[in-house]
mmJSON file of the N, C-alpha and C atoms, coordinates in Angstrom:
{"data_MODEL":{"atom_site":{
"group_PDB":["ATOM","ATOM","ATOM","ATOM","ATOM","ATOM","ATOM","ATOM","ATOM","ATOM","ATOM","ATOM","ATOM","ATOM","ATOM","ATOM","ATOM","ATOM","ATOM","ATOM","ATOM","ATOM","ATOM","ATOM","ATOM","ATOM","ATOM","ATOM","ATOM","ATOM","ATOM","ATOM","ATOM","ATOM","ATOM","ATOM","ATOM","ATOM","ATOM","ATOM","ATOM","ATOM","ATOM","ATOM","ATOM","ATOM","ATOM","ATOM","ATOM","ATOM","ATOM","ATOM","ATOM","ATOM","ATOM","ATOM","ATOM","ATOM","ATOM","ATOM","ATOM","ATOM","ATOM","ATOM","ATOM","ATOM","ATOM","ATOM","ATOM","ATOM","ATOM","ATOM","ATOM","ATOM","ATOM","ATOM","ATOM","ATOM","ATOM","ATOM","ATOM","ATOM","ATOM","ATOM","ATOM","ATOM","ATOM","ATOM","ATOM","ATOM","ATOM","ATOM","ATOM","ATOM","ATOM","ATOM","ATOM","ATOM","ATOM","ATOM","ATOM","ATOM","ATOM","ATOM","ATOM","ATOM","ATOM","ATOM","ATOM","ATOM","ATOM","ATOM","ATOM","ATOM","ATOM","ATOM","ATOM","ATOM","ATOM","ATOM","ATOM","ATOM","ATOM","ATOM","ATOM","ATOM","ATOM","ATOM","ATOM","ATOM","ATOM","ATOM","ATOM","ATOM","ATOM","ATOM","ATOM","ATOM","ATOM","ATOM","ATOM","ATOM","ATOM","ATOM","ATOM","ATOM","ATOM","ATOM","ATOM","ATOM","ATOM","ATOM","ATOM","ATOM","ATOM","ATOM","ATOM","ATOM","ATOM","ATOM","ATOM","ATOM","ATOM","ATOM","ATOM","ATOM","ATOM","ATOM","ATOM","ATOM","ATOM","ATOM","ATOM","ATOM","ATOM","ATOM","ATOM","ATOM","ATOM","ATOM","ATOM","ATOM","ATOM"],
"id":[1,2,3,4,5,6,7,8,9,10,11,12,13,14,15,16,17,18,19,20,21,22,23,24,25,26,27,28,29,30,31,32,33,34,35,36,37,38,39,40,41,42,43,44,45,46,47,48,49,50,51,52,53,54,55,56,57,58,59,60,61,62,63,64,65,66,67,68,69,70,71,72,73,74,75,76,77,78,79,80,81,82,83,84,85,86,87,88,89,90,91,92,93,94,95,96,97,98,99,100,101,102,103,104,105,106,107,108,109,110,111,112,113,114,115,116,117,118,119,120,121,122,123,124,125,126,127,128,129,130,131,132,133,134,135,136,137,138,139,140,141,142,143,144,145,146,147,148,149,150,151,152,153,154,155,156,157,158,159,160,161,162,163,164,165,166,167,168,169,170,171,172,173,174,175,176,177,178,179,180,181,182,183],
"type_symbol":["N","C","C","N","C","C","N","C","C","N","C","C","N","C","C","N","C","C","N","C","C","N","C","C","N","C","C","N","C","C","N","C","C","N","C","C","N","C","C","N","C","C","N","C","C","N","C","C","N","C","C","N","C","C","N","C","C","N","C","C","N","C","C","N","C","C","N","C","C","N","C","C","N","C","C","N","C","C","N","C","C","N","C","C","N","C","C","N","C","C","N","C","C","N","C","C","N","C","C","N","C","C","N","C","C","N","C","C","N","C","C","N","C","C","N","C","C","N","C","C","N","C","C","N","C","C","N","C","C","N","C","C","N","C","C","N","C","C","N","C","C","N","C","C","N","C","C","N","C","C","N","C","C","N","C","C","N","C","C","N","C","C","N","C","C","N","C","C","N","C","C","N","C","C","N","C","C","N","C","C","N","C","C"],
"label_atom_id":["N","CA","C","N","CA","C","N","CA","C","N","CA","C","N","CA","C","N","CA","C","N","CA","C","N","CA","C","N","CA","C","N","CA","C","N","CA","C","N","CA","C","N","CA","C","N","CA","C","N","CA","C","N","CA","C","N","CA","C","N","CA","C","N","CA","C","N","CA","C","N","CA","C","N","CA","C","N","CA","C","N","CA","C","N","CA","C","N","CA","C","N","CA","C","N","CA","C","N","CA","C","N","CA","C","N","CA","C","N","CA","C","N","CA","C","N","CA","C","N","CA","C","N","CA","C","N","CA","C","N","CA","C","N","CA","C","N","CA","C","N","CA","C","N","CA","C","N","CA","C","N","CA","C","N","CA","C","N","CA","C","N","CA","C","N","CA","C","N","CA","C","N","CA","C","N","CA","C","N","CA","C","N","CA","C","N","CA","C","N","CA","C","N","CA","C","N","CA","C","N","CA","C","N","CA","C","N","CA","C","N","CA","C"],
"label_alt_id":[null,null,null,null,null,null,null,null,null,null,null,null,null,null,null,null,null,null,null,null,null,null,null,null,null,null,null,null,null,null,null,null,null,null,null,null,null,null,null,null,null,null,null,null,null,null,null,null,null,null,null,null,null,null,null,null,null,null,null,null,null,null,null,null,null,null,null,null,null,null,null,null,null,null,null,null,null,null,null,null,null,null,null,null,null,null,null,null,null,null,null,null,null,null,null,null,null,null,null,null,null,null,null,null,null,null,null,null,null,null,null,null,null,null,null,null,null,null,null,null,null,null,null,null,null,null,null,null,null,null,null,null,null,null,null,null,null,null,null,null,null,null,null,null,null,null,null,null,null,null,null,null,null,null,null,null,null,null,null,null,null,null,null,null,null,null,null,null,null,null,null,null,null,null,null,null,null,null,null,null,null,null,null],
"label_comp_id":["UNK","UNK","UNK","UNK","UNK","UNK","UNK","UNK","UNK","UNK","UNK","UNK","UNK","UNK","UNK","UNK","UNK","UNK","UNK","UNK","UNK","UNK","UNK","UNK","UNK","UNK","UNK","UNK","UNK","UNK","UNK","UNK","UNK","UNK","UNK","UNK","UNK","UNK","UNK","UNK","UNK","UNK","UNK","UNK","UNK","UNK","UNK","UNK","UNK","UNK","UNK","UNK","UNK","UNK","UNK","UNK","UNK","UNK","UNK","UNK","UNK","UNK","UNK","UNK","UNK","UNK","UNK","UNK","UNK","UNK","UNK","UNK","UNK","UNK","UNK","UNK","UNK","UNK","UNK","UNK","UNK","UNK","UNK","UNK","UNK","UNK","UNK","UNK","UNK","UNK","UNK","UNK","UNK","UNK","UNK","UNK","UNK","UNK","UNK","UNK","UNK","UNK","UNK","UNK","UNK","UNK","UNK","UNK","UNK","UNK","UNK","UNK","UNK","UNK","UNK","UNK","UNK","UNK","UNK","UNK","UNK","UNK","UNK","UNK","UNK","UNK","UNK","UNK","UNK","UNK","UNK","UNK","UNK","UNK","UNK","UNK","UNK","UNK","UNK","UNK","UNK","UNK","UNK","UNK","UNK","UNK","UNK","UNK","UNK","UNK","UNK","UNK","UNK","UNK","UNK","UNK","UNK","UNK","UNK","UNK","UNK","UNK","UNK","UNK","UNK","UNK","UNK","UNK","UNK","UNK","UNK","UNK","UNK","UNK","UNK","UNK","UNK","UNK","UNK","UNK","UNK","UNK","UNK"],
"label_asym_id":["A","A","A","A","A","A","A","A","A","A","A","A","A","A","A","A","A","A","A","A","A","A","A","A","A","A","A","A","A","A","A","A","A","A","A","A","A","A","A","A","A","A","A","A","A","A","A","A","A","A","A","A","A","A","A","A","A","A","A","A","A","A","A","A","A","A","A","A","A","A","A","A","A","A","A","A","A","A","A","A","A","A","A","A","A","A","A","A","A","A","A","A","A","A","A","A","A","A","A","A","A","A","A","A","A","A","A","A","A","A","A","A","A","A","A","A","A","A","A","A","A","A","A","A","A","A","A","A","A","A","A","A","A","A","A","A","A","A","A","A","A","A","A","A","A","A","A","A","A","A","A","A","A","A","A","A","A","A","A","A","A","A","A","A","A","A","A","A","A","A","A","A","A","A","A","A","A","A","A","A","A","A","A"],
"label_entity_id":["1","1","1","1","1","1","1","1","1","1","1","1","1","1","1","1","1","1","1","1","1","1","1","1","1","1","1","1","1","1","1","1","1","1","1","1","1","1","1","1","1","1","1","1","1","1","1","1","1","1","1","1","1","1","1","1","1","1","1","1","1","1","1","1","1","1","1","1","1","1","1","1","1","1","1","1","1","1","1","1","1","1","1","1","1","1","1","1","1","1","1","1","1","1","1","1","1","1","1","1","1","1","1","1","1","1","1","1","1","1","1","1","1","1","1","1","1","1","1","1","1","1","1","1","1","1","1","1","1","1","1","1","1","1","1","1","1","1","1","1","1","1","1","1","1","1","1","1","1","1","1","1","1","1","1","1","1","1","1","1","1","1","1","1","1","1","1","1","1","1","1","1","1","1","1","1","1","1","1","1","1","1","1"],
"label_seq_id":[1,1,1,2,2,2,3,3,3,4,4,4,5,5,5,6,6,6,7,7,7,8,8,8,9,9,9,10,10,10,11,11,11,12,12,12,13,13,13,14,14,14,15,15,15,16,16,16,17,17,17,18,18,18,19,19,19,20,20,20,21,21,21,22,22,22,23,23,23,24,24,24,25,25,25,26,26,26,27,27,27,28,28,28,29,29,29,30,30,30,31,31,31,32,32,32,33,33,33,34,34,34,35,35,35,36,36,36,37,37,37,38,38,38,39,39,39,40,40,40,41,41,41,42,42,42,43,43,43,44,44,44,45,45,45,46,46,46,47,47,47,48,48,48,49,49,49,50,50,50,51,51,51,52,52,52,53,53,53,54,54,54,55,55,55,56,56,56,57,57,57,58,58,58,59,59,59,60,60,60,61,61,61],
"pdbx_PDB_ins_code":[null,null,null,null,null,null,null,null,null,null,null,null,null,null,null,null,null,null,null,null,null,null,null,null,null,null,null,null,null,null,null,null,null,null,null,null,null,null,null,null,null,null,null,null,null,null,null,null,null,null,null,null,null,null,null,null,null,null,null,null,null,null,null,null,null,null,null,null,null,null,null,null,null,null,null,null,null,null,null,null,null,null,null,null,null,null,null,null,null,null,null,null,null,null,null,null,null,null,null,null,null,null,null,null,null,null,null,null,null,null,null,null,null,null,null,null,null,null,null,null,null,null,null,null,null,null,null,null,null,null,null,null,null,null,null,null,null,null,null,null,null,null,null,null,null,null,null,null,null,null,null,null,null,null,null,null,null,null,null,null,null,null,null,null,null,null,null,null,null,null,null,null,null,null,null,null,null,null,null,null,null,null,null],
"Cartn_x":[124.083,124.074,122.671,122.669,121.249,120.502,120.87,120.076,119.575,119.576,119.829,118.827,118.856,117.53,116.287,116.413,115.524,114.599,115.458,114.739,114.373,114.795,114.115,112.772,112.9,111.758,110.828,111.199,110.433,109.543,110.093,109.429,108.832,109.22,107.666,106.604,106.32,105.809,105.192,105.766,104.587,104.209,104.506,103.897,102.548,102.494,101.596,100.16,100.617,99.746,99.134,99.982,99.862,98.363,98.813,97.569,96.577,96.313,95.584,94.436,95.508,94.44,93.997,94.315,94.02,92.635,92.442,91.651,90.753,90.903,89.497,89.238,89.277,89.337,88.225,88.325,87.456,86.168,86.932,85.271,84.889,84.959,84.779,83.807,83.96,83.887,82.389,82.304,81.118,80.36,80.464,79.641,79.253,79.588,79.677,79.906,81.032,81.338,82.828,82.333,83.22,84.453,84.067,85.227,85.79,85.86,86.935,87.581,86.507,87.279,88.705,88.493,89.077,90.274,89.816,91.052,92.112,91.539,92.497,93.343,92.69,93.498,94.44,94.651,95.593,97.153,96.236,97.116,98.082,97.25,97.824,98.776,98.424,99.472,100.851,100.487,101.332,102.495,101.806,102.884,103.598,103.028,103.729,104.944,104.816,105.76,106.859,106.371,107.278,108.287,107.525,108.326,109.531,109.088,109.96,111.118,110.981,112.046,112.921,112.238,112.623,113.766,113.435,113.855,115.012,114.816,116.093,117.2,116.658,117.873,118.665,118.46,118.438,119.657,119.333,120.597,121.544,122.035,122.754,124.033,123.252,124.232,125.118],
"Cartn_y":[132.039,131.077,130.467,129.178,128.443,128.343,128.677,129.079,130.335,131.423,132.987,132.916,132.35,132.13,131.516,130.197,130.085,130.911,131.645,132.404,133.537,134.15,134.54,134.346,133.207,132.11,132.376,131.754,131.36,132.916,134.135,135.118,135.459,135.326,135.752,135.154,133.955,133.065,133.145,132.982,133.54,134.812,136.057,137.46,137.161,136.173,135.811,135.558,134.347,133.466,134.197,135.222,136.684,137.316,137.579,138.977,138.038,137.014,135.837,135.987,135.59,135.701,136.681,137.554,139.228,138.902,138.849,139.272,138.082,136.827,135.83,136.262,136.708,137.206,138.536,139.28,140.314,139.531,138.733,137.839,137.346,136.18,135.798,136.819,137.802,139.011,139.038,139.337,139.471,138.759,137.108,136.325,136.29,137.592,137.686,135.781,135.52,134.125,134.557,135.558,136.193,135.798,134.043,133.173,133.243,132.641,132.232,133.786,134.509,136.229,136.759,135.991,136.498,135.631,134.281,133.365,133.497,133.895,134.427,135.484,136.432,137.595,136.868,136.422,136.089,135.464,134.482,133.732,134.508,136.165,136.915,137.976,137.928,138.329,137.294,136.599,135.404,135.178,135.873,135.231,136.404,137.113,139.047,138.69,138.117,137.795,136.819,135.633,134.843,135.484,136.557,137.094,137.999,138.616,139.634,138.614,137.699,136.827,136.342,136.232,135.514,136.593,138.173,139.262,139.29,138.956,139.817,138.963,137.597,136.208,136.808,136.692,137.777,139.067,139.781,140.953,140.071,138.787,138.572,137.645,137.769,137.773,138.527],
"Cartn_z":[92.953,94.04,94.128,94.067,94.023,95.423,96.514,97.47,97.566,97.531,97.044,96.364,94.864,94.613,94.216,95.065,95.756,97.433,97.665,98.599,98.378,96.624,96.215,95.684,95.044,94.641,95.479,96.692,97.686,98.355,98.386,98.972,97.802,96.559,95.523,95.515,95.581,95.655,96.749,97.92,99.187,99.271,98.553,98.078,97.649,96.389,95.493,96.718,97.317,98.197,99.12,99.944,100.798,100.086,99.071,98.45,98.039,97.815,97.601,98.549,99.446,101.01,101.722,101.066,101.28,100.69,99.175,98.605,98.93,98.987,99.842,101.125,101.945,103.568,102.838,101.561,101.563,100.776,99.974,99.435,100.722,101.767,102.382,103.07,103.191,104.308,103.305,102.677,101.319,101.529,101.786,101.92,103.434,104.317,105.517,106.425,105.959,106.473,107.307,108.324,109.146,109.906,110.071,110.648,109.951,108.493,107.426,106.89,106.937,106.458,107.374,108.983,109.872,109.863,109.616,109.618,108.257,107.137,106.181,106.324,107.287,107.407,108.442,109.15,110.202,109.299,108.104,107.033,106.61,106.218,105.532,106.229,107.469,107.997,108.758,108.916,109.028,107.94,106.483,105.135,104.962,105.185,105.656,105.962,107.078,108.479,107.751,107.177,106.568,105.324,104.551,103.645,104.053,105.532,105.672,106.48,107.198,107.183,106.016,104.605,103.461,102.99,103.249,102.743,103.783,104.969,105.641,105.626,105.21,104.973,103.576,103.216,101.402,101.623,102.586,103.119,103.384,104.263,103.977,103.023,101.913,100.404,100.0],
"occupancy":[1.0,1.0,1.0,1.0,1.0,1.0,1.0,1.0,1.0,1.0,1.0,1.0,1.0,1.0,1.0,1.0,1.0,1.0,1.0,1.0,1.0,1.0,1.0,1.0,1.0,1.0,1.0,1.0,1.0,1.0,1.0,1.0,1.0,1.0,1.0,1.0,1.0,1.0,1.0,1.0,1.0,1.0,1.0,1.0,1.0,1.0,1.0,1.0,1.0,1.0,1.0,1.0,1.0,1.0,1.0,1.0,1.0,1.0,1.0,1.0,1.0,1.0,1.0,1.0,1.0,1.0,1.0,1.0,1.0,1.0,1.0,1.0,1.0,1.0,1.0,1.0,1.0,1.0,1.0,1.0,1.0,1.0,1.0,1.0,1.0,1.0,1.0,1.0,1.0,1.0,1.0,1.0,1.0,1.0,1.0,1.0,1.0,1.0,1.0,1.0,1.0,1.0,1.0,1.0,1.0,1.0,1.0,1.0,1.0,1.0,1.0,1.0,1.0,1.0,1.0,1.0,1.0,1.0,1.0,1.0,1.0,1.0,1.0,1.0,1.0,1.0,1.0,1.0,1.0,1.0,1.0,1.0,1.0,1.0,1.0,1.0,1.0,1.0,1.0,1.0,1.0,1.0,1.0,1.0,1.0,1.0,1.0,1.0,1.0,1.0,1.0,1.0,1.0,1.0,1.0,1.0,1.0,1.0,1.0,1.0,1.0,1.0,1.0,1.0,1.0,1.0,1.0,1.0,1.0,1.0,1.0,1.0,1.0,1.0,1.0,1.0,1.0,1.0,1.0,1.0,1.0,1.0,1.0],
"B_iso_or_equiv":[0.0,0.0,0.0,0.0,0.0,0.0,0.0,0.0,0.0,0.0,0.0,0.0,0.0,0.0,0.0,0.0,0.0,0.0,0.0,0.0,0.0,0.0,0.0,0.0,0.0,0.0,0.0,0.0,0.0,0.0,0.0,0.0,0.0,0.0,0.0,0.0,0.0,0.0,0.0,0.0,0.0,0.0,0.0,0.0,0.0,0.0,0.0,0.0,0.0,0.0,0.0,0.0,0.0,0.0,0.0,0.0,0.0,0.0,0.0,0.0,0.0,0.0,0.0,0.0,0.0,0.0,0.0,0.0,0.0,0.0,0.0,0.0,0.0,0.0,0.0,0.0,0.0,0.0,0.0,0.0,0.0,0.0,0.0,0.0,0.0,0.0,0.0,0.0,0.0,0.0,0.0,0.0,0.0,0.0,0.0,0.0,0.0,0.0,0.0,0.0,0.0,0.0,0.0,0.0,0.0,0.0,0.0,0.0,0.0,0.0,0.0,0.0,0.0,0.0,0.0,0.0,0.0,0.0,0.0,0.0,0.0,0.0,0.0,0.0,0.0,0.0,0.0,0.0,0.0,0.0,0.0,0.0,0.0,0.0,0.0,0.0,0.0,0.0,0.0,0.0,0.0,0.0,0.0,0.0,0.0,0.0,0.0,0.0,0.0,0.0,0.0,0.0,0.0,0.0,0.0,0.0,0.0,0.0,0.0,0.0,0.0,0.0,0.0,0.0,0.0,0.0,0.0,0.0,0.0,0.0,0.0,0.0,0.0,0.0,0.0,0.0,0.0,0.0,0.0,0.0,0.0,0.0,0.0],
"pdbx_formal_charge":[null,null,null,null,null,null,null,null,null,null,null,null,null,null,null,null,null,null,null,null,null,null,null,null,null,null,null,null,null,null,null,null,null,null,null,null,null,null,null,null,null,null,null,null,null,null,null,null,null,null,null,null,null,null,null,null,null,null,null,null,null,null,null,null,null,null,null,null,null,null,null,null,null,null,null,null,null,null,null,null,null,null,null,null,null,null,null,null,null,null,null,null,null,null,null,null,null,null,null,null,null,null,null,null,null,null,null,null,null,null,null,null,null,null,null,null,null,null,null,null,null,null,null,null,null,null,null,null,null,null,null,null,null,null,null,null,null,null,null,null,null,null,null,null,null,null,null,null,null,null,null,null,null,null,null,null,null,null,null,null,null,null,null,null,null,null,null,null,null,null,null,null,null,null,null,null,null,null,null,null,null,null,null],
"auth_seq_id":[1,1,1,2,2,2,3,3,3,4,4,4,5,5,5,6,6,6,7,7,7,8,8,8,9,9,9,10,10,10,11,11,11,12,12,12,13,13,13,14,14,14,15,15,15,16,16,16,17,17,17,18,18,18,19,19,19,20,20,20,21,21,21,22,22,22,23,23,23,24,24,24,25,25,25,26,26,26,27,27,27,28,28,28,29,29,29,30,30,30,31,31,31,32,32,32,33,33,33,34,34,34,35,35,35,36,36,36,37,37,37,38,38,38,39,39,39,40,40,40,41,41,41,42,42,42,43,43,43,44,44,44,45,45,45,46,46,46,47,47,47,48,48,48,49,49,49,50,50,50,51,51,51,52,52,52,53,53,53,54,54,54,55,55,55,56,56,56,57,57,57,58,58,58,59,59,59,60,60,60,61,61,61],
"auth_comp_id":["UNK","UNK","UNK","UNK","UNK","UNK","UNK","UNK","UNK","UNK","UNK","UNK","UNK","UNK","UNK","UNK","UNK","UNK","UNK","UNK","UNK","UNK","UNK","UNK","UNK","UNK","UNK","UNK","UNK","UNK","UNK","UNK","UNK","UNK","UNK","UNK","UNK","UNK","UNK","UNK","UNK","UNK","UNK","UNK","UNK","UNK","UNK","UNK","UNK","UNK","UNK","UNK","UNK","UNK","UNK","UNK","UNK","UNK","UNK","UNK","UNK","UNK","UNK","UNK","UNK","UNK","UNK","UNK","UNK","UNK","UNK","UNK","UNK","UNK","UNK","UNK","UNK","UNK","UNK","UNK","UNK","UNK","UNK","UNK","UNK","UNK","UNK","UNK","UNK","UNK","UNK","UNK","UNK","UNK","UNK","UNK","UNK","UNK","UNK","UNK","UNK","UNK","UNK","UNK","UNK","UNK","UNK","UNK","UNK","UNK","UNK","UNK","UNK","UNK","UNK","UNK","UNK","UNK","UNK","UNK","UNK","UNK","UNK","UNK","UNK","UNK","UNK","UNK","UNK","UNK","UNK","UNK","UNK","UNK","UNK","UNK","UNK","UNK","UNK","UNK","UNK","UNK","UNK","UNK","UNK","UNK","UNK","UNK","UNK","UNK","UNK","UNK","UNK","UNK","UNK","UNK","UNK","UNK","UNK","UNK","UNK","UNK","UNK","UNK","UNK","UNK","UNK","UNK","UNK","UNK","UNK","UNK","UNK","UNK","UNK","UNK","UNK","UNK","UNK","UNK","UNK","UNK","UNK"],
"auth_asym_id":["A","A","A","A","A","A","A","A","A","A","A","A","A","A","A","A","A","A","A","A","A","A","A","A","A","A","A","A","A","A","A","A","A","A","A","A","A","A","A","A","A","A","A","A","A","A","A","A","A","A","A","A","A","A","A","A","A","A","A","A","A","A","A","A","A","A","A","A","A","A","A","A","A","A","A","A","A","A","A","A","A","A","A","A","A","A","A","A","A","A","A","A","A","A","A","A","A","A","A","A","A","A","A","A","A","A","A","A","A","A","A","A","A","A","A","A","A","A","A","A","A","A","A","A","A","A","A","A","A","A","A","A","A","A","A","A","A","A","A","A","A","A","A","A","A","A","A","A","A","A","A","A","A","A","A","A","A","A","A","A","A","A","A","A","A","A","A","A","A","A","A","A","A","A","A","A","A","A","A","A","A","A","A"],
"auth_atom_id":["N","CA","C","N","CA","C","N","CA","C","N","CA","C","N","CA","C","N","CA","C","N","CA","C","N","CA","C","N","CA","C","N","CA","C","N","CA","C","N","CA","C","N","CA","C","N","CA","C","N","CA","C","N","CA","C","N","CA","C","N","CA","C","N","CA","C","N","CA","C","N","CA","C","N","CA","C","N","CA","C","N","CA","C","N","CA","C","N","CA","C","N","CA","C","N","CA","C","N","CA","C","N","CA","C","N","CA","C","N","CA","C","N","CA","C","N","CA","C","N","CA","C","N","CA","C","N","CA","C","N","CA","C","N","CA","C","N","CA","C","N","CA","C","N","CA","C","N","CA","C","N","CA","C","N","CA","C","N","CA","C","N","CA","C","N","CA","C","N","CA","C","N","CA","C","N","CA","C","N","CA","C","N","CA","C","N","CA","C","N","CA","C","N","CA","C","N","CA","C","N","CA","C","N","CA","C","N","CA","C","N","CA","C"],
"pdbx_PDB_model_num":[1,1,1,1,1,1,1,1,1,1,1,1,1,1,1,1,1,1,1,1,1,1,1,1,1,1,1,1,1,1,1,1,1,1,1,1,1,1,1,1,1,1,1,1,1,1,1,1,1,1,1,1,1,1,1,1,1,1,1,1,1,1,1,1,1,1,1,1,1,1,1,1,1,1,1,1,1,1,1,1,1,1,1,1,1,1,1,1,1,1,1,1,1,1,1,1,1,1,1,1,1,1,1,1,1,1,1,1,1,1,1,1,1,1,1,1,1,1,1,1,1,1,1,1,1,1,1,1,1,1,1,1,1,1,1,1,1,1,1,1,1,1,1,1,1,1,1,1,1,1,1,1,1,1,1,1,1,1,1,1,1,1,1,1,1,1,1,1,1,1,1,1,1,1,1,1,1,1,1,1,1,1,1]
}}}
């Protein structure tokens, strides 16, 4: 089914972008540029949030 997966698509793909911003939020943090470290983490929990929506649409297939 071509929606199915694309929302598979779609939650790997924001996985990817997720740990992305994980790992700039700790560079960031490095360059002690504490706003942008803090505002990535919010991103990254934000795409958390979007995946586990992506996942629970997904149960029902």
């Amino acid at each position: 089914m071509r929606l199915k997966k694309l929302i598979e698509h779609w939650t790997e793909h924001n996985d990817e972008h997720t740990a992305r911003f994980i790992e700039s939020a700790l560079e960031a943090a490095e360059m002690e540029l504490e706003e942008v470290a803090n505002n990535l983490k919010v991103a990254a929990e934000k795409g958390a949030q979007v995946s586990k929506h992506l996942r629970k649409a997904l149960e029902y297939f």
